[in-house]
LONUNU-324985 format. One line per 3 residues: number of its first residue (from 0); their letters; for each residue x, y, z of C-alpha. Coordinates in pm, 1 decimal. Example, Ala and Ser with C-alpha at 12.3 -4.5 7.8 and 13.67 -1.06 7.14 Angstrom:
0) AS) 1230.0:-450.0:780.0 | 1367.0:-106.0:714.0
REM end
This chain:
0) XXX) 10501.9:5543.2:5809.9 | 10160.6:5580.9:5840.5 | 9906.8:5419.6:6128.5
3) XXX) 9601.5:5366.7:6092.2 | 9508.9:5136.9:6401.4 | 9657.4:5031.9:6631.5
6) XXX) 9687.2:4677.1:6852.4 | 9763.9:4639.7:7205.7 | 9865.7:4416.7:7431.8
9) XXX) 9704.6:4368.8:7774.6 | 9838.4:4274.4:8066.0 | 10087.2:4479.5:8165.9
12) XXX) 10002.6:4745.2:7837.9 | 9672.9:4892.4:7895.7 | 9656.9:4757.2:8280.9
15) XXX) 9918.1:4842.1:8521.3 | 10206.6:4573.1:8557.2 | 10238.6:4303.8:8820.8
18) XXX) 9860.3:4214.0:8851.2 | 9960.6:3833.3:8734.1 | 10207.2:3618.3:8902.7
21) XXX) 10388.4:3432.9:8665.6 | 10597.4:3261.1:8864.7 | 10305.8:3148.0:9066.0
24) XXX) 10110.8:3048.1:8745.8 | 10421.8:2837.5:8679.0 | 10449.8:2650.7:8988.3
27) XXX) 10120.2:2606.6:9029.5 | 9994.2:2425.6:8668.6 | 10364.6:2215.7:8662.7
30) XXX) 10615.9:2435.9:8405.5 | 10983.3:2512.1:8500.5 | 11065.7:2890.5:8560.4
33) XXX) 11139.8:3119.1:8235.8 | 10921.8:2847.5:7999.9 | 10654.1:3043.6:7797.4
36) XXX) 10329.6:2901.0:8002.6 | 10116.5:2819.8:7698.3 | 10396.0:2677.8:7513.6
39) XXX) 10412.1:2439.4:7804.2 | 10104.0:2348.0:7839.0 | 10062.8:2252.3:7512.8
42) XXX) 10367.1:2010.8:7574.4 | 10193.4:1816.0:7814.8 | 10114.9:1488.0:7683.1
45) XXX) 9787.3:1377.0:7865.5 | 9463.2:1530.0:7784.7 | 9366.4:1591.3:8118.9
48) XXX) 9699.9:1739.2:8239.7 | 9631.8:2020.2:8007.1 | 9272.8:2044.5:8076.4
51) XXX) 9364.3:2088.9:8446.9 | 9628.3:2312.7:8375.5 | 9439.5:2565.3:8133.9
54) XXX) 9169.9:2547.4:8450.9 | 9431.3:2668.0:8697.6 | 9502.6:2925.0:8453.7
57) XXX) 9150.7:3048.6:8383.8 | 9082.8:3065.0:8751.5 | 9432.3:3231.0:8866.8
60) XXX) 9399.9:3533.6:8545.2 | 8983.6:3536.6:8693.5 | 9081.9:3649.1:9019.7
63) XXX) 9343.4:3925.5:8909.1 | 9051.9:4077.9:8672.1 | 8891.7:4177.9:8890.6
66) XXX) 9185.0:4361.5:9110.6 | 9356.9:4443.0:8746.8 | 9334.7:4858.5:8707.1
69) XXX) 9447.9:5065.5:8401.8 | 9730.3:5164.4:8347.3 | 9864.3:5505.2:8369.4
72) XXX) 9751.2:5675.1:8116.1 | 9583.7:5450.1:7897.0 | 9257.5:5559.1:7870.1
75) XXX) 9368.0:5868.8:7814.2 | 9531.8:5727.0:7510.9 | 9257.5:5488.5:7393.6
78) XXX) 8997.4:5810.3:7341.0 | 9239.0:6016.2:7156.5 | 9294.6:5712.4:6908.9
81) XXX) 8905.0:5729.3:6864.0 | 8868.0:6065.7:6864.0 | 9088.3:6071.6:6556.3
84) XXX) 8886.6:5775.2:6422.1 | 9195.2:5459.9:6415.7 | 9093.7:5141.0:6488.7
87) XXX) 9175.9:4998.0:6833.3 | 9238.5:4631.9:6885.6 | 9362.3:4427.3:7137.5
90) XXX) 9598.5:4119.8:7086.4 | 9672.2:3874.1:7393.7 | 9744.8:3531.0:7518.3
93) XXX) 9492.7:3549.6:7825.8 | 9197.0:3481.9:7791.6 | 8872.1:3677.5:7687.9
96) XXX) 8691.3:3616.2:7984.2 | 8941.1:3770.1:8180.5 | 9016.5:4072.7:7939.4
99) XXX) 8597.0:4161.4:7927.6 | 8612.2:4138.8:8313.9 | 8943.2:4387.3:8364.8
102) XXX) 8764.2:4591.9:8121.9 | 8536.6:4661.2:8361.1 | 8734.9:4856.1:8576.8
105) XXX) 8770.1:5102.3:8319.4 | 8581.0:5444.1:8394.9 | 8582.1:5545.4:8036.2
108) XXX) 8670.1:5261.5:7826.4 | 8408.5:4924.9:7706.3 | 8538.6:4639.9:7571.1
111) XXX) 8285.6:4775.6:7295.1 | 8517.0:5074.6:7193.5 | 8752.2:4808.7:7010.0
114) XXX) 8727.1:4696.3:6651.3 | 8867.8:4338.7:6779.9 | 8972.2:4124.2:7049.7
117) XXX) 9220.1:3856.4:7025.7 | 9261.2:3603.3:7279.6 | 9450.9:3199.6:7295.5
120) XXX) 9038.0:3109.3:7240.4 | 9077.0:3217.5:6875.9 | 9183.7:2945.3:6689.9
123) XXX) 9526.8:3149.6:6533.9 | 9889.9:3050.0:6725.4 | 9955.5:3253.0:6990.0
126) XXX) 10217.2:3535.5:6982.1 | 10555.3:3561.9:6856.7 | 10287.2:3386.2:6580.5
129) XXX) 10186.0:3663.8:6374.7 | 9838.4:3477.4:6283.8 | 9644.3:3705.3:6562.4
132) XXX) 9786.8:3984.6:6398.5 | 9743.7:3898.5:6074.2 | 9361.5:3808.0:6149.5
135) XXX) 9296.7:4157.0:6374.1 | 9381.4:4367.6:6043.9 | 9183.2:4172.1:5853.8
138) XXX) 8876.4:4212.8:6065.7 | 8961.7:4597.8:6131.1 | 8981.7:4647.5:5752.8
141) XXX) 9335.7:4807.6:5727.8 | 9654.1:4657.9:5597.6 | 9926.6:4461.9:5834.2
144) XXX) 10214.9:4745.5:5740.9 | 9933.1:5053.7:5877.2 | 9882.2:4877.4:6206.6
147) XXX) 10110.0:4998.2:6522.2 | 10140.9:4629.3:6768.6 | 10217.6:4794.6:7136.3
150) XXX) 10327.6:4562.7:7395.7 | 10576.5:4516.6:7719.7 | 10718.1:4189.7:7637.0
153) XXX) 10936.7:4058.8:7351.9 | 10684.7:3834.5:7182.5 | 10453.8:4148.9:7134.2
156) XXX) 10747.7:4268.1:6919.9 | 10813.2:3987.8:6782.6 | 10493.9:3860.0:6663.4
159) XXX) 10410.8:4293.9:6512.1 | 10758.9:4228.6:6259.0 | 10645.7:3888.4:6175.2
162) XXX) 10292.2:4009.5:6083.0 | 10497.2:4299.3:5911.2 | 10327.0:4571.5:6135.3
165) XXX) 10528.2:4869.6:6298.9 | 10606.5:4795.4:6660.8 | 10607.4:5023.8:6993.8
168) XXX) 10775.8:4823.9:7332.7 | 10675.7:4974.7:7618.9 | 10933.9:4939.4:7926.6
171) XXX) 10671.1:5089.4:8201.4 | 10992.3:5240.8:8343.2 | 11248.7:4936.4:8339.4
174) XXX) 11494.6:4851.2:8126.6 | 11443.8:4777.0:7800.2 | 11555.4:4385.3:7724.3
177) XXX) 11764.3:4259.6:7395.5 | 11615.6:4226.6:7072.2 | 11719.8:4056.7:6786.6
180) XXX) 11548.4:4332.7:6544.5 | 11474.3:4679.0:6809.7 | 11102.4:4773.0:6754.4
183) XXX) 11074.7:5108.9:6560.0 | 10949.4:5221.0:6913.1 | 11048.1:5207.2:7256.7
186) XXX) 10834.9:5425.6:7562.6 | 10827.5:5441.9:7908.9 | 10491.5:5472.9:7944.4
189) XXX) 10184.0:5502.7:7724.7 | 10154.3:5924.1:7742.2 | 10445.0:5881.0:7544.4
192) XXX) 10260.1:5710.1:7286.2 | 10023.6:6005.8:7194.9 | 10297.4:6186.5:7010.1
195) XXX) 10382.2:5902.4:6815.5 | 9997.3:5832.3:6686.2 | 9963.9:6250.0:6639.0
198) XXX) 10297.5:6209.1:6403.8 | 10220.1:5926.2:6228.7 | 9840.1:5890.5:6167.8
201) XXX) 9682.4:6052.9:5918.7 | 9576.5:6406.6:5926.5 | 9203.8:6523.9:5874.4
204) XXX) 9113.0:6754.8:5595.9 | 9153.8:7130.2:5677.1 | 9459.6:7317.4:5852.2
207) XXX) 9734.4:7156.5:6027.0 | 9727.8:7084.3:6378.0 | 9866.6:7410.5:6610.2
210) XXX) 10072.1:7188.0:6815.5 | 10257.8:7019.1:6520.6 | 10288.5:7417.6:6385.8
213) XXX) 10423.7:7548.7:6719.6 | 10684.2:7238.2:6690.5 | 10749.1:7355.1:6336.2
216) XXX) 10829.2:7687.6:6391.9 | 10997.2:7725.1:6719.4 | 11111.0:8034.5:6785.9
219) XXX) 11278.4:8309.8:6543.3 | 11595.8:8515.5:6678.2 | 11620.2:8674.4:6322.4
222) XXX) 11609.1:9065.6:6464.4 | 11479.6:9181.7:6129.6 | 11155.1:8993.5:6171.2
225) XXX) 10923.4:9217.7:6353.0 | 10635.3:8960.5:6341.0 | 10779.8:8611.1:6311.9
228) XXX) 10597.9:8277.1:6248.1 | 10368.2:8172.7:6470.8 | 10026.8:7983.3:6553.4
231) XXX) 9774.3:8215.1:6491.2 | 9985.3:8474.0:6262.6 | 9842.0:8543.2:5942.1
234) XXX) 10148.3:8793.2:5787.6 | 10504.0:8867.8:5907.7 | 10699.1:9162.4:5895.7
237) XXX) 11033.8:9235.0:5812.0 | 11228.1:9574.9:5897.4 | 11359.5:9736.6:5611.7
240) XXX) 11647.7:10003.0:5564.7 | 11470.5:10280.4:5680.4 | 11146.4:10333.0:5877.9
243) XXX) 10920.7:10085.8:5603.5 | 10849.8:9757.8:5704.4 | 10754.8:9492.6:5431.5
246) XXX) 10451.9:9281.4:5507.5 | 10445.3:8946.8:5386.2 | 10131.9:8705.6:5339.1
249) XXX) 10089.2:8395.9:5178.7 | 9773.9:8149.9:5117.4 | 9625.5:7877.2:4870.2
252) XXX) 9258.2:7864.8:4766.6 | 9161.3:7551.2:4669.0 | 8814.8:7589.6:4618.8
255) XXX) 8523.4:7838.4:4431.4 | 8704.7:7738.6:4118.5 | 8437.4:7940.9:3929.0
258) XXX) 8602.6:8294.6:4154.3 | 8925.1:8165.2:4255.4 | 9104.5:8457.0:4141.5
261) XXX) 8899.6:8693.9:4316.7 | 8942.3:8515.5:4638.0 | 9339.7:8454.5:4587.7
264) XXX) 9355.1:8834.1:4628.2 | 9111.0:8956.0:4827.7 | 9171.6:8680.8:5139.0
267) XXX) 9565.2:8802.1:5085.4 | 9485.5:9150.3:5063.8 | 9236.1:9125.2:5366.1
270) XXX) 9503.5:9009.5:5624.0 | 9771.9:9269.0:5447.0 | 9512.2:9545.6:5557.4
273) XXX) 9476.4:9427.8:5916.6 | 9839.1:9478.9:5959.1 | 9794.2:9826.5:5862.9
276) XXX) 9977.1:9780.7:5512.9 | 9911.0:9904.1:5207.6 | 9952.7:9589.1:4913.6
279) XXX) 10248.4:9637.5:4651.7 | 10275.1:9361.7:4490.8 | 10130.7:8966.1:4426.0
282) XXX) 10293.4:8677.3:4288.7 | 10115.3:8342.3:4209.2 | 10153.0:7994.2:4143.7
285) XXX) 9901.9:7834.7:3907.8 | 9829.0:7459.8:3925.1 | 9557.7:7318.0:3712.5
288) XXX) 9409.9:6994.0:3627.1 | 9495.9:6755.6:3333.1 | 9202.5:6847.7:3045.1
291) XXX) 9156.8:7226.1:3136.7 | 9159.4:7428.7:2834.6 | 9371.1:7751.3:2697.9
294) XXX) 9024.7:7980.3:2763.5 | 9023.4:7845.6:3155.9 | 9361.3:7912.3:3269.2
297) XXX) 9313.8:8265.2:3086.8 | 8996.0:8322.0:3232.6 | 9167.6:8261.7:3628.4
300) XXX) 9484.1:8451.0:3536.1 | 9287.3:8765.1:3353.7 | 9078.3:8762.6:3713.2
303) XXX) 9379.4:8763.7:3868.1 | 9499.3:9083.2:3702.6 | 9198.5:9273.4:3746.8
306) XXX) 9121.0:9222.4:4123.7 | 9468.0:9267.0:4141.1 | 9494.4:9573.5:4008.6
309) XXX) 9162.5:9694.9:4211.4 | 9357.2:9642.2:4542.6 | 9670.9:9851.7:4451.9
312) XXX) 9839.0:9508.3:4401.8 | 10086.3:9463.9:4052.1 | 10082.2:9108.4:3955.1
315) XXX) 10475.3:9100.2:3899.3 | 10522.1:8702.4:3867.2 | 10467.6:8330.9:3949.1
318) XXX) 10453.8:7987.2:3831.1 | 10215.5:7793.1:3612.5 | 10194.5:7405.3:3559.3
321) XXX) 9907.7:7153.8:3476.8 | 10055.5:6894.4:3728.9 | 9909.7:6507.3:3735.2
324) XXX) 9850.2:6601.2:4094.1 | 9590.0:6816.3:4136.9 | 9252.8:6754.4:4004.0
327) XXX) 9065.2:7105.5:4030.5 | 9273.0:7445.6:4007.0 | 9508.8:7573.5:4251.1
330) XXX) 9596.1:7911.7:4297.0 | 9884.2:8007.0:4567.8 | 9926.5:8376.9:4614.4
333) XXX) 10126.6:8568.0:4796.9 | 10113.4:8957.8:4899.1 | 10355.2:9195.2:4967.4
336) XXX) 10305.6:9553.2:5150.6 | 10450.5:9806.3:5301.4 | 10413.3:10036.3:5643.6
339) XXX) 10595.1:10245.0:5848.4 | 10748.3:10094.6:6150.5 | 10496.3:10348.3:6376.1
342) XXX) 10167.7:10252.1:6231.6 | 10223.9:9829.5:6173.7 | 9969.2:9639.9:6407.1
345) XXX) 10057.8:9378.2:6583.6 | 9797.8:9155.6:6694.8 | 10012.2:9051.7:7014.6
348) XXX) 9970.6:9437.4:7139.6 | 9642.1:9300.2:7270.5 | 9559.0:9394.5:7596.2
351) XXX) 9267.5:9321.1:7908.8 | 9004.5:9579.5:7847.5 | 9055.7:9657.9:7507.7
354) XXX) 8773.9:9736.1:7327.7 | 8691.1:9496.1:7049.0 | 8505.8:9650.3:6699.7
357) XXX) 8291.7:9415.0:6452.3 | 8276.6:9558.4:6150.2 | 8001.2:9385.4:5851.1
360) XXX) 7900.1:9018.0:5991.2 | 8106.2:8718.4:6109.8 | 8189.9:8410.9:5816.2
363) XXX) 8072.1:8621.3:5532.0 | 8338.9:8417.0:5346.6 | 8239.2:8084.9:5422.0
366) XXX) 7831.6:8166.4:5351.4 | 7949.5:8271.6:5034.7 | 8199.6:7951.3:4951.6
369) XXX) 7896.0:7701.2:5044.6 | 7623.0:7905.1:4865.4 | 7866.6:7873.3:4553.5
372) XXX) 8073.1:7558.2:4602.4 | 7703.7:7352.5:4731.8 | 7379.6:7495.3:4559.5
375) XXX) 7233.3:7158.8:4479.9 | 7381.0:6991.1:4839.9 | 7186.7:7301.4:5015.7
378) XXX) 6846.5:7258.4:4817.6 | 6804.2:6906.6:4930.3 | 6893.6:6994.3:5267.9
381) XXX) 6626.7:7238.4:5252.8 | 6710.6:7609.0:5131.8 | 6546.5:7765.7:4913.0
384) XXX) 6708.3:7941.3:4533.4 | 6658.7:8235.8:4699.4 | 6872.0:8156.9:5052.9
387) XXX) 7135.8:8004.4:4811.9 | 7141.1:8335.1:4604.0 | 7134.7:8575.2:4917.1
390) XXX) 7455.7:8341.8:5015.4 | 7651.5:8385.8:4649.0 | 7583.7:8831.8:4701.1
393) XXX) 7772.7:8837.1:5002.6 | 8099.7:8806.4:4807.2 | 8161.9:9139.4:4771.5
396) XXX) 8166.5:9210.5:5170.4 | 8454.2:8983.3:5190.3 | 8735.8:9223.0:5136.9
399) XXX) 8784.3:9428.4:5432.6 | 9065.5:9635.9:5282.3 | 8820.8:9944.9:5186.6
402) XXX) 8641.6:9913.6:5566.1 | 8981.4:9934.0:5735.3 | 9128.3:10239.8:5578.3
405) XXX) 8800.1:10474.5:5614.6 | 8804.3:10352.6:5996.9 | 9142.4:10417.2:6035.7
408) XXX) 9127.6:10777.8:5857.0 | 9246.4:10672.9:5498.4 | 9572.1:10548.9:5356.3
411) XXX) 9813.8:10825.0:5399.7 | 9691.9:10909.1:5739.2 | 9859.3:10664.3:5916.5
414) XXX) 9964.8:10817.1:6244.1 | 9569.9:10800.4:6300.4 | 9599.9:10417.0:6241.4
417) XXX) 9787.0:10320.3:6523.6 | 9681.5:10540.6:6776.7 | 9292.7:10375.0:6742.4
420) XXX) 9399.8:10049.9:6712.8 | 9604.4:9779.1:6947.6 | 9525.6:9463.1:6650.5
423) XXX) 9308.2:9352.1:6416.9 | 9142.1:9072.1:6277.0 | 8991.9:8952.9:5975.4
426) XXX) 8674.4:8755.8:6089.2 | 8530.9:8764.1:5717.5 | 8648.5:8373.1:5668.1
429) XXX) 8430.5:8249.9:6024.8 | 8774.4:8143.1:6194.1 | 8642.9:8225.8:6542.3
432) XXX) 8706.5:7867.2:6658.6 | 8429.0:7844.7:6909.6 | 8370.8:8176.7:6893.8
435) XXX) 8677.0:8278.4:7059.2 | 8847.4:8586.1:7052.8 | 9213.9:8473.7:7010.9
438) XXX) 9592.7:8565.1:7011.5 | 9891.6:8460.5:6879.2 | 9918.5:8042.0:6941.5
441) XXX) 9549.9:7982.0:6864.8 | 9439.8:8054.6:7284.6 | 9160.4:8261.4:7380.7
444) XXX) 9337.6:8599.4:7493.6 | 9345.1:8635.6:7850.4 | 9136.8:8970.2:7994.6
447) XXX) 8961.6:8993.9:7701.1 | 8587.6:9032.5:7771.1 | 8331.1:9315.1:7750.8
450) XXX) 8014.9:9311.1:7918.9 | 7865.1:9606.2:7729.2 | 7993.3:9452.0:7396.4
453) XXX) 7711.4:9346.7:7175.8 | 7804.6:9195.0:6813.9 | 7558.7:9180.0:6542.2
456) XXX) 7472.8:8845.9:6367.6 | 7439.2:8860.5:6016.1 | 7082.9:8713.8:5928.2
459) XXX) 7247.0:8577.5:5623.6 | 7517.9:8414.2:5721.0 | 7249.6:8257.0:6050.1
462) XXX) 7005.7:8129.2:5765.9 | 7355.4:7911.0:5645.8 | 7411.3:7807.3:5982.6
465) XXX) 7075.1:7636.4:6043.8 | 7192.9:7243.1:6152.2 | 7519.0:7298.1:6119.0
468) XXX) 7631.7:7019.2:6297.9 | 7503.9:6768.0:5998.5 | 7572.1:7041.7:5753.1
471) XXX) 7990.2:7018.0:5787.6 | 7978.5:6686.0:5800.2 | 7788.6:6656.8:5487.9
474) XXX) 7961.2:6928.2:5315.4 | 8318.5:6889.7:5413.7 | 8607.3:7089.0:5465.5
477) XXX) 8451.3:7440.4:5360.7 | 8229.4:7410.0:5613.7 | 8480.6:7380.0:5904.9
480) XXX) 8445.1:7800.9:5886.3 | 8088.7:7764.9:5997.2 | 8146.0:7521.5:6263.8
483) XXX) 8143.4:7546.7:6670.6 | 7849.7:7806.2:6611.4 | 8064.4:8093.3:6605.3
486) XXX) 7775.2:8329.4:6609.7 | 7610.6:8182.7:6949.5 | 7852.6:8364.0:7192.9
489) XXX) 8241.2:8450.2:7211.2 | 8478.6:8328.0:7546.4 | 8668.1:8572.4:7699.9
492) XXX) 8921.0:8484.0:7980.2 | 8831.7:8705.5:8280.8 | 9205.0:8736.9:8462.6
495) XXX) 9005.3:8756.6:8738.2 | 8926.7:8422.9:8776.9 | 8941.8:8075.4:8602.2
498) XXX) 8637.1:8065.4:8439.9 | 8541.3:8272.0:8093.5 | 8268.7:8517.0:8047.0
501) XXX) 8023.7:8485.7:7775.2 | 7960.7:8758.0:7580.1 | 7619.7:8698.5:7398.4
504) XXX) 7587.8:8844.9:7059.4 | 7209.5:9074.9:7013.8 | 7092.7:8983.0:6711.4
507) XXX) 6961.1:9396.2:6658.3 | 7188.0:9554.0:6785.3 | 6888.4:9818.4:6981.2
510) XXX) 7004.3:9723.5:7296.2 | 6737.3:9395.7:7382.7 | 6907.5:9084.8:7575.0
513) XXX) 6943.2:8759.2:7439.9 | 6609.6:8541.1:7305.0 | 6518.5:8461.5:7653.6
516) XXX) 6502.2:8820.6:7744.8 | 6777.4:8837.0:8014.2 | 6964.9:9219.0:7995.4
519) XXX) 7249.3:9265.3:7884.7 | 7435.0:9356.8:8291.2 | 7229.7:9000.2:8359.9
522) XXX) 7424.5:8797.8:8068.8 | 7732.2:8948.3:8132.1 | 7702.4:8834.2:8473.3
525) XXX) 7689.3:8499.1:8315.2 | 7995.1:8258.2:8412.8 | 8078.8:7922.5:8275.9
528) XX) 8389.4:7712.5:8287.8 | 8644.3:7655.3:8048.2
REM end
């Protein structure tokens, strides 16, 4: 199932039940109680009985427009449709007069937010018709079987399987009545509905979602696993017969084709080394495109070998396929290492008032990936050869492995290794979401902050920032590394309160305040909510 828009009903859906008396409406334009009121009126044999009676009905659904108010947590769930870019509709047998005017009692919605609006105006039959249906997808551009018809009464179900669309009743807390065919959905009330559209809508480019991880995973009672899986985690460890621990890391490049063995190791190696591990071993699956030759899949596994080899890694085995799937290569690596149990770091050992150590610059990987993956995308945008080429020599600063082991005293000194450091990062690949500093399940880490911590901006990596709103849209996924401007300022969650400091990053690093010339005491004073 997939849902790419979806339809609602009105009355009673997105405003709160009740509003309209039926059996008021009934007595009051001639129909006998439990007779569907349009049906009826369109029995009525004289002209200007059904005039009159569509004028009672105008006037009556008039008057409860304008006391009509949302309901409970529907405009909540209109904006995250949007935000996730689905179509919106709305499908009803009232009339659009009366649906623009109850719109207005929305705080955050207009009736300009949906794609379409069908009323008993239009000229389609009126539901359990699928015709309104039918014409909605049509105008919002996506097939019948993609659209998701939410409603409270039967003929909103009815009329979503006729049209072939995937149905949602909504009870608003009563029971549910009989159907001849159930919907594939039945909710108490429309909060419900979010989980639903985050399951079955389609997923934008990049990582997945933490909350559909943290579902994922759940918790792991294995006692072996030292580090299980987890939002956030980048290895796990295992406990071993003895006092080793085997670290375990696994992730896909899918992009610098023309380096993609170099990167399969080093971003594997990188988050190997901030567990304190040394690598052992690496084992990779190859996927390449229909058409590539015997002298390109040589060329990526020969890389392989050598940058393998470079990082104390043996390349002891793997897959290899040219799959009709894929349509540039794919290399899936994953790393194995070893520690003792005494010096593995654990990023969860974080603690209020640790100190917090940048070493190089922040999304060295992701300049590099745009300089190489973009060249002619960046020119016309602006940059110069010479940015671009500044942008493709940073690739050597993106292994970390070499910076962590003289920090922590060397490879074989490891007792010196944990006793300097509570966790570790690597921040080469720009994954400070908002420039956070986080733990494990993706949250800024509470008591982390640091007024006399200054972080140093690489003027590289800033030059590849310029715009960068425009820039990852334009550029797509890669640039998702560059977004939020990570290098502005990081949030810290004082304990002390609910709001975060912001720790403002010098761009020297000689002890000046920020551009406006505040001091440093003076910015860390600084507070701003959440």
């Amino acid at each position: 199932m997939r849902i790419k828009a979806v339809l609602f009903d009105f009355d009673g859906t997105l405003t709160e039940p009740g509003t309209l008396d039926y059996s008021a409406i009934r007595d009051a334009i001639g129909c006998s109680q439990g007779s569907p009121i349009l049906e009826c009126i369109a029995r009525m044999r004289s002209r200007a009985r059904r005039a009159k009676a569509l004028r009672i009905l105008d006037e009556i659904e008039w008057k409860a427009s304008r006391l009509s108010r949302p309901n409970a947590g529907a405009e909540e769930l209109l904006r995250l449709l949007l935000s996730r870019n689905l179509k919106i509709g709305i499908i009803s047998r009232n009339s659009l007069s009366s649906i623009r005017r109850a719109l207005r009692n929305f705080r955050h919605i207009r009736a300009s937010d949906f794609s379409v609006i069908m009323t008993r105006d239009d000229p389609q039959l009126p539901k359990p018709s699928p015709e309104g249906i039918l014409a909605a997808a049509v105008k919002m551009g996506v097939p019948a079987e993609q659209v998701l018809v939410v409603g409270d009464f039967v003929f909103d179900i009815e009329a979503g399987q006729n049209a072939g669309a995937h149905t949602a009743f909504l009870t608003n807390g009563s029971a549910s009545p009989a159907f001849r065919h159930p919907p594939d959905f039945t909710t108490r009330n429309l909060e419900e509905l979010q989980d639903i559209v985050r399951l079955h809508s389609p997923l934008r480019n990049g990582k997945l979602p933490n909350e559909l991880l943290a579902r994922f995973l759940g918790e792991c009672v294995d006692p072996s696993l030292l580090i299980p899986p987890g939002v956030g985690e980048d290895v796990a460890a295992i406990q071993l017969d003895g006092e080793d621990v085997l670290v375990l890391k696994s992730d896909p490049v899918t992009f610098a084709t023309d380096a993609i063995g170099y990167y399969a190791v080093v971003i594997n190696v990188n988050d190997l080394a901030t567990s304190g591990a040394a690598p052992r071993w690496l084992l990779t699956t190859l996927l390449f495109p229909a058409e590539t030759s015997a002298a390109q899949a040589a060329q990526v596994m020969k890389e392989l070998r050598e940058v393998a080899l470079q990082h104390g890694l043996l390349l002891c085995g793997g897959h290899t396929e040219i799959p009709d799937a894929v349509t540039r290569p794919v290399v899936v690596a994953q790393a194995a290492g070893t520690v003792p149990r005494t010096n593995l770091v654990d990023k969860r050992g974080m603690r209020g008032g640790n100190k917090i150590l940048l070493t190089k610059g922040m999304a060295v990987e992701g300049t590099c990936i745009i300089a190489r993956e973009f060249p002619q995308k960046l020119r016309r945008m602006g940059m110069s050869a010479r940015e671009i080429g500044s942008g493709n020599r940073e690739m050597p600063a993106i292994s970390v492995r070499s910076r962590h082991q003289h920090f922590e005293g060397g490879a074989d000194r490891g007792p010196v290794r944990k006793s300097y450091s509570h966790a570790r990062r690597d921040r080469r690949r720009g994954s400070h979401r908002a420039g956070r500093i986080e733990r494990r399940g993706g949250a800024p880490h509470p008591g982390l902050r640091g007024p006399h911590s200054r972080f140093e901006r690489n003027p590289k990596d800033m030059q590849f920032l310029k715009d960068e709103s425009t820039r990852s849209d334009r550029l797509g996924q890669p640039a998702d590394m560059l977004r939020a401007r990570p290098l502005r300022r990081a949030h810290a969650l004082d304990p002390r309160s609910r709001y975060s400091r912001n720790l403002y990053w010098g761009g020297s690093g000689q002890g000046r305040g920020d551009r406006s010339g505040r001091s440093e005491e003076r910015q860390a004073r600084r507070i701003a909510p959440l």
